[in-house]
Structures are given as C-alpha cells and as structure tokens.
C-alpha positions in Angstrom: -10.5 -8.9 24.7 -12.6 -10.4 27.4 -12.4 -13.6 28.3 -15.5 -15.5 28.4 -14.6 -18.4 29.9 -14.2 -17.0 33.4 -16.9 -14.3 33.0 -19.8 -17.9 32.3 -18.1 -19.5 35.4 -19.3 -16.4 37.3 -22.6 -16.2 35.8 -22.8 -20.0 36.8 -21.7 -19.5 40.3 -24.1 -16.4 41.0 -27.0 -18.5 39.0 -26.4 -21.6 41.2 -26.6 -19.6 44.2 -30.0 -18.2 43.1 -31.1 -21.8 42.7 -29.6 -23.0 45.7 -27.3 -24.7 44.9 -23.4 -24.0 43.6 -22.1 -24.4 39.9 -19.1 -26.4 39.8 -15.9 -24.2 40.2 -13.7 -23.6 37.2 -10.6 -25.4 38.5 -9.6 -26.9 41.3 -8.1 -24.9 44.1 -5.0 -25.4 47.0 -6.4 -24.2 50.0 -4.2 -23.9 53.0 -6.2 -23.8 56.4 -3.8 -22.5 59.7 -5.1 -23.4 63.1 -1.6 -24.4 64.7 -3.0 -23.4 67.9 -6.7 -24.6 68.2 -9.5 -26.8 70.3 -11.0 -29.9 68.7 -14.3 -27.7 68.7 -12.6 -25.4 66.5 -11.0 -28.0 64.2 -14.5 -29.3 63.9 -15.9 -25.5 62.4 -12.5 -25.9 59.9 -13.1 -29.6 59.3 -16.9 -28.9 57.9 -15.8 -26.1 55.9 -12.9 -28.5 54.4 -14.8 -31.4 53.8 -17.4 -29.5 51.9 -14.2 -27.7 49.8 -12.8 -30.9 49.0 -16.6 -32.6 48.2 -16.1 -29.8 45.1 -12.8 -31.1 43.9 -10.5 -28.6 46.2 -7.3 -29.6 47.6 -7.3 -28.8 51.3 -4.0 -28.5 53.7 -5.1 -27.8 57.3 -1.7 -27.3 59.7 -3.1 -28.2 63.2 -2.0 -29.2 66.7 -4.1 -32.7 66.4 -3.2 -35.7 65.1 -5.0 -36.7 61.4 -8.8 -37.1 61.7 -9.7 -37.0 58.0 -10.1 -40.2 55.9 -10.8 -37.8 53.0 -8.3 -38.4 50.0 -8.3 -34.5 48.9 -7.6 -33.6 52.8 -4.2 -33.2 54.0 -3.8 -32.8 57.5 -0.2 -31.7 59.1 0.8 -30.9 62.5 3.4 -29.0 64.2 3.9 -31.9 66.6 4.7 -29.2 69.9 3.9 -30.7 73.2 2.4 -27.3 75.0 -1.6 -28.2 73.8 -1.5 -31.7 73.9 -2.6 -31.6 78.1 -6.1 -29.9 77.9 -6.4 -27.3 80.1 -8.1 -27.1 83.7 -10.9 -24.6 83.1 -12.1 -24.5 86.9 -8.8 -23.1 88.0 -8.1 -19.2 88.4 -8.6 -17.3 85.2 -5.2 -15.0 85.8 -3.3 -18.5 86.1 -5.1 -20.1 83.1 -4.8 -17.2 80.8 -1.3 -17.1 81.6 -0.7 -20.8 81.2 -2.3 -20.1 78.1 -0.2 -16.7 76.9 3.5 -19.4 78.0 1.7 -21.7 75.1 1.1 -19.5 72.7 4.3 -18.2 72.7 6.2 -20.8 72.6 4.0 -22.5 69.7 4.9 -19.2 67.2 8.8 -20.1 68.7 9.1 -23.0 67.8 6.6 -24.0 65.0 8.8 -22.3 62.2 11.6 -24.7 63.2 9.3 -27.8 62.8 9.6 -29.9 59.1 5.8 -29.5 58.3 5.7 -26.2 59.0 8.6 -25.0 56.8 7.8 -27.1 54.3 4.5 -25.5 54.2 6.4 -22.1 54.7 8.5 -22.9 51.5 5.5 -23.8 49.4 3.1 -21.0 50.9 2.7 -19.5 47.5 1.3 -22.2 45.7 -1.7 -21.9 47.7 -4.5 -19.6 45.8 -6.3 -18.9 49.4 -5.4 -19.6 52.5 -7.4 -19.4 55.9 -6.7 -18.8 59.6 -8.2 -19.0 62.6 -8.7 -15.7 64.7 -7.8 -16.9 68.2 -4.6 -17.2 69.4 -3.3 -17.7 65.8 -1.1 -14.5 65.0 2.3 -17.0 65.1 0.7 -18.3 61.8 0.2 -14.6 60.3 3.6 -15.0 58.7 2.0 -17.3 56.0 -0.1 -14.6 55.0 2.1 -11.9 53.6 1.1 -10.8 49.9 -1.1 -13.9 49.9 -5.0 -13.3 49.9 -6.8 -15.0 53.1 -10.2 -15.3 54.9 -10.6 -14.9 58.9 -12.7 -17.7 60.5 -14.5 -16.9 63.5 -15.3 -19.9 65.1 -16.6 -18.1 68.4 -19.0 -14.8 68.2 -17.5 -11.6 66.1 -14.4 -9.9 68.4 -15.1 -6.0 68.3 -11.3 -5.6 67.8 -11.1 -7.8 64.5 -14.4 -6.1 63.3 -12.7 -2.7 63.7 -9.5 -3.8 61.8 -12.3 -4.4 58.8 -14.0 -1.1 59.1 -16.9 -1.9 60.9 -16.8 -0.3 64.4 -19.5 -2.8 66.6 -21.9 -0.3 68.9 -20.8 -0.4 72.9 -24.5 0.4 73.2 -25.9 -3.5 72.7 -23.2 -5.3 71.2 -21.9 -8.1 75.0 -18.3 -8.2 75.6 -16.6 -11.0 77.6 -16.3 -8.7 80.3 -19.6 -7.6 80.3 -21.8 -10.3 79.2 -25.4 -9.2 79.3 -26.2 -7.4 75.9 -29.7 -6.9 77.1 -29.1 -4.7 80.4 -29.2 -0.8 78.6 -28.6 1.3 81.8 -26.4 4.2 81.4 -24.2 2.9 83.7 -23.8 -0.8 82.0 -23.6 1.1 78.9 -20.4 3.3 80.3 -18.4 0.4 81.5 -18.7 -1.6 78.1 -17.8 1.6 76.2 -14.9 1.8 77.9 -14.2 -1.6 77.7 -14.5 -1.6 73.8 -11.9 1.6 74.1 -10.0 0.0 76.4 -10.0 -3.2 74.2 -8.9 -0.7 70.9 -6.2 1.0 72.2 -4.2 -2.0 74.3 -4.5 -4.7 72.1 -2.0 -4.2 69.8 0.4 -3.7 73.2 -1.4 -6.9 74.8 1.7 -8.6 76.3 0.9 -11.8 74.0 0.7 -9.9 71.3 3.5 -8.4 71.6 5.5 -11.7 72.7 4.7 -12.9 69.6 6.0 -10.5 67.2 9.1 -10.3 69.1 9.4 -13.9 68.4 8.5 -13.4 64.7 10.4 -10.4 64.0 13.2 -12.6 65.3 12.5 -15.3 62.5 11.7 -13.0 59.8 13.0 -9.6 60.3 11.6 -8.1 57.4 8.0 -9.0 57.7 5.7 -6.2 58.5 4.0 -6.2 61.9 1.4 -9.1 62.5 -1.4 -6.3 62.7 -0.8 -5.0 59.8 -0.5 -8.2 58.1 -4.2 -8.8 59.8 -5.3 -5.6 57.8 -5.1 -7.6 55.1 -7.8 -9.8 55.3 -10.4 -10.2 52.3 -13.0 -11.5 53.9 -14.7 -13.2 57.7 -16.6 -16.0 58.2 -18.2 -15.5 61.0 -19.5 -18.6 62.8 -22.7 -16.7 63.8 -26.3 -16.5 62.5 -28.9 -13.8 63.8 -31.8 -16.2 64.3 -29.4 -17.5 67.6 -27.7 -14.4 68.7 -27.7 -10.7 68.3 -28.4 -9.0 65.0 -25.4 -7.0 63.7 -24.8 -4.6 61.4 -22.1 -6.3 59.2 -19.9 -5.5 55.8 -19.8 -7.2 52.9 -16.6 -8.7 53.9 -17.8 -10.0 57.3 -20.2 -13.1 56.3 -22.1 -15.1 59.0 -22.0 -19.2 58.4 -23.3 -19.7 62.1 -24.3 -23.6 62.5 -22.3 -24.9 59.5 -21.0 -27.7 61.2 -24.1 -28.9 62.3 -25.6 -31.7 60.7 -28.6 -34.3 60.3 -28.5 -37.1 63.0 -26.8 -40.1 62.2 -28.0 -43.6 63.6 -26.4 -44.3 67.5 -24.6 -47.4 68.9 -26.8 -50.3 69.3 -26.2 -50.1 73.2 -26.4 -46.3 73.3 -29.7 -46.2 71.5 -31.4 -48.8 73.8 -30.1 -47.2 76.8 -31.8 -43.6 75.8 -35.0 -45.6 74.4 -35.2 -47.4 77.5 -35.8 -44.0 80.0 -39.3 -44.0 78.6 -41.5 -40.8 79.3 -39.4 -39.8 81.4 -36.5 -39.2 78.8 -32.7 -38.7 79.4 -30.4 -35.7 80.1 -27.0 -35.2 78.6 -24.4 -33.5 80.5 -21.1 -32.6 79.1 -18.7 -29.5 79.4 -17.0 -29.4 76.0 -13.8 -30.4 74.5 -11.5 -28.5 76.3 -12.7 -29.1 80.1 -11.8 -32.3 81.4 -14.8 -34.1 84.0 -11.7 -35.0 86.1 -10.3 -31.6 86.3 -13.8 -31.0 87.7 -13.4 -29.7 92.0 -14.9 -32.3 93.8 -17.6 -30.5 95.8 -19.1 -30.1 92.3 -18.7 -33.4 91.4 -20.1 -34.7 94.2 -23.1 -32.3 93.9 -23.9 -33.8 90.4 -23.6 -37.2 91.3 -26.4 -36.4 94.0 -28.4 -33.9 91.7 -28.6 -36.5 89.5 -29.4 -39.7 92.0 -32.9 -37.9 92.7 -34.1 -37.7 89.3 -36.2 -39.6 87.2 -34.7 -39.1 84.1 -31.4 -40.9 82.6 -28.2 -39.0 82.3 -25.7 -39.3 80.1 -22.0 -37.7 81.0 -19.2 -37.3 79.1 -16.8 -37.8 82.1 -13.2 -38.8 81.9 -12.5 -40.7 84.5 -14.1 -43.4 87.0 -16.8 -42.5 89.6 -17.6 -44.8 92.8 -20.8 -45.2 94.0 -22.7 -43.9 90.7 -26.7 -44.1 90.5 -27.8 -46.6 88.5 -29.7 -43.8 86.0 -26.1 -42.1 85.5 -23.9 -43.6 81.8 -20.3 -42.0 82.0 -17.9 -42.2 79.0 -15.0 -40.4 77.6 -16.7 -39.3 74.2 -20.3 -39.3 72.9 -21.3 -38.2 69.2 -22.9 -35.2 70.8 -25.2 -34.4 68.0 -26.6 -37.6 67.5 -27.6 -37.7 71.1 -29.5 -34.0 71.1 -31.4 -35.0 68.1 -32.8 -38.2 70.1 -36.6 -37.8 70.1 -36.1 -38.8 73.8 -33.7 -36.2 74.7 -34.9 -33.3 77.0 -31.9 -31.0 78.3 -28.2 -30.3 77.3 -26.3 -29.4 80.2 -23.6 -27.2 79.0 -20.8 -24.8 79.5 -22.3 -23.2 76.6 -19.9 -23.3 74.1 -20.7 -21.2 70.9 -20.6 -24.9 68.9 -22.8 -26.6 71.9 -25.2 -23.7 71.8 -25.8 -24.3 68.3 -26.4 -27.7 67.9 -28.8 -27.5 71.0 -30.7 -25.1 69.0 -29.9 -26.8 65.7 -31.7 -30.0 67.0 -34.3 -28.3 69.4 -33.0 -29.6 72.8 -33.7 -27.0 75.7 -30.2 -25.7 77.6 -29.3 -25.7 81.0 -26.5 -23.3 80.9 -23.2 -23.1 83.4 -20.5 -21.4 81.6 -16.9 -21.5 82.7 -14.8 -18.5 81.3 -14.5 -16.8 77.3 -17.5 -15.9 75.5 -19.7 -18.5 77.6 -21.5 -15.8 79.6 -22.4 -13.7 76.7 -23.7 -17.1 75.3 -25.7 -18.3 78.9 -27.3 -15.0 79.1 -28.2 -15.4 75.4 -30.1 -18.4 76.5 -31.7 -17.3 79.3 -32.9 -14.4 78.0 -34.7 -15.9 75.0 -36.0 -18.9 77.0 -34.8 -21.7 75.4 -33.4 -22.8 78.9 -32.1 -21.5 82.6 -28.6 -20.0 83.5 -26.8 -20.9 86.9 -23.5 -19.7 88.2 -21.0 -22.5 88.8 -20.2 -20.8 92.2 -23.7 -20.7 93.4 -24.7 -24.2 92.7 -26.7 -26.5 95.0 -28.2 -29.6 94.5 -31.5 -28.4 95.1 -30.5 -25.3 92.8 -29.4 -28.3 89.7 -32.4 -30.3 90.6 -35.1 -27.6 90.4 -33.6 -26.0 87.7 -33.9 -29.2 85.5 -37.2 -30.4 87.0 -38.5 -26.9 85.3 -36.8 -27.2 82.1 -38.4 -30.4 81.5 -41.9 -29.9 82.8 -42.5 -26.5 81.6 -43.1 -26.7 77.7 -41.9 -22.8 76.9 -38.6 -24.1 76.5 -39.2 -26.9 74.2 -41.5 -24.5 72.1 -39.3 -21.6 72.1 -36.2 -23.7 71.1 -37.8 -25.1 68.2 -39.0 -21.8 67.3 -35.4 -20.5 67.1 -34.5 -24.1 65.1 -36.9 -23.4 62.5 -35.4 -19.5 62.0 -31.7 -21.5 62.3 -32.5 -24.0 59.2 -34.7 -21.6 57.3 -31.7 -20.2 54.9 -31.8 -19.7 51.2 -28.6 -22.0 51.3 -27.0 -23.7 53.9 -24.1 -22.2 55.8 -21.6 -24.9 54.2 -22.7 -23.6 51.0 -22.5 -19.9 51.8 -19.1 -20.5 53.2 -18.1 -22.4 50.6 -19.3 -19.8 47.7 -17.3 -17.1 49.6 -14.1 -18.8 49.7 -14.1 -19.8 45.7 -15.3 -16.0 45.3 -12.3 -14.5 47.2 -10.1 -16.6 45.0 -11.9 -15.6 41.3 -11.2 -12.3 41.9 -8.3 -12.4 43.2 -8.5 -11.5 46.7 -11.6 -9.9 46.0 -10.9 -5.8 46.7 -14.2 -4.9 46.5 -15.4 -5.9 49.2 -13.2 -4.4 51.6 -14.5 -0.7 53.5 -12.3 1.9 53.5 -13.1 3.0 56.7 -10.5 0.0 57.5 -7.3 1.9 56.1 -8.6 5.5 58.2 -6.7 5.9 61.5 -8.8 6.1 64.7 -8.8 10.3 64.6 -9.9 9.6 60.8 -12.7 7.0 61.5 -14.5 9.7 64.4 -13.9 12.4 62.3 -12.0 14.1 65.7 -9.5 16.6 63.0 -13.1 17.4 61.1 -14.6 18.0 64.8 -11.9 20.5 65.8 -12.2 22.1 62.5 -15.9 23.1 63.1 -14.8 23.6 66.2 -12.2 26.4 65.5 -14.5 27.4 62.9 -17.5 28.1 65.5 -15.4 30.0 67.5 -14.0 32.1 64.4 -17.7 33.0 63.8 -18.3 33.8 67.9 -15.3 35.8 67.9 -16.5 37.7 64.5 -19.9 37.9 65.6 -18.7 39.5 69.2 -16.7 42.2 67.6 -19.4 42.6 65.1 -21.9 43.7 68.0 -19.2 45.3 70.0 -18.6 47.4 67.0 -22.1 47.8 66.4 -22.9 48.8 70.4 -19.9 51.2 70.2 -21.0 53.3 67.3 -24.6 53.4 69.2 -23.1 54.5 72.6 -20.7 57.0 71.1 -23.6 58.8 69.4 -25.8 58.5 72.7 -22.7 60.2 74.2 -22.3 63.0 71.8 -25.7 63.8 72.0 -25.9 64.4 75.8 -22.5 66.3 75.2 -24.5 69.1 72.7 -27.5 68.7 74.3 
C-alpha cells in the first residue's frame, strides 16, 4: 500500500519550489556538517547553509577547527580543539614550503582528531545522523564518518576536475582553468596540451598524492577495516557546488553536481556609527577597501609591499579602508586600518568604488553580488583562475604581486574608478547573479532535504562514476574495432590477392598455349 503521507510532502516540496518558495519538511532532520580542517571563509559557505537548515526546524552539528560562532539554539558547534590551524598561515612565503606546512597539518589533524572527546563522541553517534556533509578540501581524515551513511560534497571553492570525475562527469581540458594553468580563455594548441596533461596528470596521481596517502595510512591505522578514503568518496549523493554561471565558466554538470554559487551573500546590514561617517565623509571621491582574506595576515605581508601600499595609497584622493593586523607608523591621514571589517556591508556602501583583493572565490562573489569593481592580486590556489576571470570580463584589472609598483597600484586604481565600464559591467553580472528562480540558500537547502527523502537519493548518481578509466574512454571498445578493422584489411588483402592470382594464372596459361 502506498503511503500517502510522504508521497503529499513531495508533492509539496516540488510545488513550493515552483512557487519559489519551500514547503515545510516532513520532520525534522540531524544533520552532521565536517569541516575539521577549514578557513573561516569556508565556515562562513557552511554556516549560511546551516543557519538556513536550522531556520526550517533542522538540527545542525558542524565539527570545526574554530571556536563557537553560532548564537542559534538548533546549531551545535564542536571542535576538535588541535593546535596545528590555530596560527594562520603566511601566504607570501614559498608555495613548496607552505604546501608542505600545510600537508604536516593535515596529517596530523586526521591523527589525532579520532582521539579527541568531541570527535568520538560524534564518531559513536554518527548513525543517528540522516545526512551528513563534508567539506572537499583537505577533509579526507573526516571520510571515516561517512561509511554506509548518505552525504553531500560541498565545494566551497570552484568544481576540482578530480572530484567531478569521481561523479561521472569528466570536465573538458579544452576550456575548463586549472590552478596550474589559470587562463580558461587562452585556446592555443599548445595551452590546450599542457592543461590536458595536467588534468591526466591530476587523474592518475592523486589517489598516490603523498597527503593522500598519509592520511589513509593514518586511518587505516584507526580503523583497519574501513575501505579506502576514495572509495568511500565514491559514495557521494550529491555536490553543491559554490559556483553560479552568470560569475564564472558555464559547465556541463549532472544532476548530482548542483551549483549554490553566492549563497552566503546577503543584503547589507546598517555599519558602525563611526565606520559609516568615515566612508560618507570621502565625498565624490568615495573610498577603497583593501583586504586579502581570512587566511593572509597584513603583518605576514613582506615589507617592500607594505611600504608600496602605504605610498600608493598616500597619493590618492580617495579613502581606504584596510583590514590590517597590526600597527603602521607614519600612515596617511586617508588610510583606516583594523583587524576585521563586515566586508559585505562595506561593498554594498553606495560610496564604495574598488575591492582590492586576493580574489578569493567568496570575495569575488560578494564584489559582484553588491556591484563593486575588483582590483585583483591573487596569492596562490584557485585565485588566478579567479583574477583572470575578472579581468577578462571587465569588471576590474589584474596585477601580479611580483610586478607591483606604486605607479603600477596607483594607475591601476585611478582607471578602475574613472572609467565607468567596470562599474556597468559589474552590475550587469550582479543582476544575472540575483536573477534566480530561488535563491541559492534555498536551492541548497531543497537538495539536502531531498537527498535525505529518498534515502540517499540513487537516482541521481551517473554510472559513468562506477566505469574504470579504460571503461569511461571506451579504450577495450577502441581496440576491439581496432582488431576488428584489421581482421577486415587482412580478409580484404587475401581476398584481392586471391582474386589477382586467379587473373595472373589465366594470363599465364594463355601465353603458355598461345
């Protein structure tokens, strides 16, 4: 007999998404989030998404490396409590040193987190959960929790080809940027060959990538009869993907793979008192706001380039406001410094002309989210792919930290702000960013209740995600034809040779009587 009860909360679901706007769920769900090894920035994707589960009745869990930020009652934050990501870490230093600061912390979290009294009492309880989701970057320690459990990837940065392939959907070398080679838009044959072989590359070492396989030496040690951490990834009902094609690079995506790009952006709330008079007080000439992200530290910043802001900025006529850590002598009078600024609130100032910014997937987005023009110097990760991105669509300008000059800073800004393409072309792309039948929160949240009504939801997974690589490109089918084309040359030739035999033979005995 069917039961009607859940089949009219489905109805009502799918009905309030037509309308806009979602039906009430038919219970209320425990939802375990895992981001034991994260930024704030990415807390802040997770936190949006959790506030907006627990606004529907949902009980949330989120184990983190940061201390309780939630005042909501149906949010329960717990953290592991391990030292290694409590220092941030010094972006302007060598990338082989910081990626294997990095790799050391990593390692050492999925060590040691298992041995920690929030996490194994969240280990011991795991299955009470009806969902839970993880974070794609540097989470695999946390993959554990996920064993006969249903669960939804969240990408708080742009798609990785590698987790796109583990769900079927092979991402074209042809246009789609990789961190190594940033710049989607350059099509030469020879661009083209180096990031197919860096998507190859990418395929075939990964699951030997020495952090990788660090931490499932430490895992297997734990829990000796867990399946590998990749194939636990296989898993994976469903992606939310924290990108949106009106600010990036159409792709061709599954069912599965869902873009919520933008969710945790959000109308501008009202600034401090002495904050707002400050920016109101630039006049015309407005004010610029200069900060590189949650990770990077101002004070971790070399001090040539320090010193090159401080006298970009003394020639200006604008205000500038910098989320610095630290004190600065001698600092024009035009220049505000402070250790945090409720970024959002300052981009949507009517009075606000450019973001300068390391261009952070989550920056990025609320530039464009509240129209402010970029200028764009990224440090390391998926920043590049992101500053071309800019550049390229002319919401702003792109310089290389290494070839900055004052003059370089100064013109660059002096352009952004006279010339009016950027303004108009950034709040072109913010009206295709807001014009959604429902708002990312929404979709994200509609998603996550539907993986949990059905179960983990099966249907929406590709097959092409359980075929092996000589499977997926058809290479056994290939050789096949292959053999199969020769069999026919090989047929073919002794046909003819057959054929020109009996003709020469009779040619021959025909000269012989003749």
């Amino acid at each position: 007999m069917i039961k009607l009860a859940p089949l009219c909360v489905l109805v009502a679901a799918v009905a309030g998404v037509v309308a806009g706007e979602l039906a009430p769920p038919e219970r209320s769900y425990k939802i375990l989030m895992l981001l034991p090894v994260s930024s704030k920035s990415h807390r802040n994707v997770f936190m949006s998404l959790a506030e907006a589960l627990a606004d529907r009745g949902h009980e949330v869990t989120m184990l983190t490396n940061h201390p309780k930020s939630s005042r909501h009652p149906s949010i329960h934050e717990a953290t592991h409590g391990l030292p290694y990501l409590k220092e941030n870490m010094n972006t302007f230093q060598n990338k082989n040193k910081r990626v294997t600061i990095l790799r050391e912390k990593v390692v050492a979290i999925a060590r040691e987190m298992y041995r920690t009294a929030a996490v194994k009492d969240l280990y011991r309880r795991r299955k009470e959960f009806d969902l839970m989701l993880v974070d794609n970057m540097f989470n695999e320690g946390a993959y554990p929790f996920l064993h006969e459990v249903p669960f939804i990837t969240v990408f708080t940065s742009m798609l990785n080809p590698h987790h796109s392939a583990v769900q079927g959907n092979v991402l074209h070398p042809a246009y789609i940027p990789s961190i190594t080679y940033a710049r989607s838009s350059s099509t030469s044959a020879w661009r083209r060959f180096l990031k197919t072989v860096s998507h190859i590359y990418t395929q075939l070492y990964w699951p030997k990538w020495e952090e990788i396989s660090a931490i499932q030496q430490e895992i297997s040690a734990q829990f000796p009869e867990l399946p590998p951490l990749l194939d636990l990834e296989r898993n994976m009902s469903l992606a939310l993907i924290n990108t949106h094609f009106s600010i990036g690079i159409p792709l061709p995506l599954l069912p599965s793979q869902v873009e919520v790009g933008g969710m945790h952006c959000r109308p501008a709330s009202p600034l401090p008192q002495e904050l707002e008079s400050w920016i109101t007080g630039a006049g015309s000439a407005g004010v610029i706001y200069f900060s590189l992200g949650s990770i990077t530290q101002g004070i971790d910043m070399p001090v040539q380039y320090r010193d090159l802001f401080v006298q970009a900025f003394r020639r200006l006529p604008q205000r500038v406001i910098w989320k610095y850590e630290g004190e600065l002598e001698d600092l024009p009078h035009n220049v505000m410094i402070g250790k945090w600024f409720s970024q959002q609130d300052i981009l949507a100032h009517h009075n606000m002309k450019v973001f300068i910014t390391h261009c952070g997937l989550l920056g990025l987005q609320e530039a464009v989210y509240h129209a402010t023009p970029l200028l764009a110097i990224p440090l390391f990760a998926e920043q590049p792919v992101n500053a071309w991105f800019v550049r390229d669509s002319g919401i702003g300008r792109f310089l290389e930290l290494v070839d900055l000059t004052e003059d370089l800073v100064v013109d660059a800004l002096t352009d952004i702000i006279n010339n009016p393409k950027y303004k108009e072309n950034v709040m072109r792309m913010s009206e295709g960013m807001r014009d959604r039948p429902t708002s990312p929160r929404e979709l994200a949240v509609f998603w996550t209740e539907y993986v949990i009504r059905h179960r983990g939801a099966p249907q929406l997974r590709s097959p092409a995600a359980q075929l092996s690589w000589v499977e997926f490109l058809m290479l056994d089918v290939l050789l096949l034809l292959l053999l199969a084309l020769f069999l026919l040359l090989f047929i073919l030739r002794r046909f003819f040779m057959g054929i020109a035999a009996k003709l020469f033979c009779s040619d021959g005995n025909k000269k012989k009587s003749d």
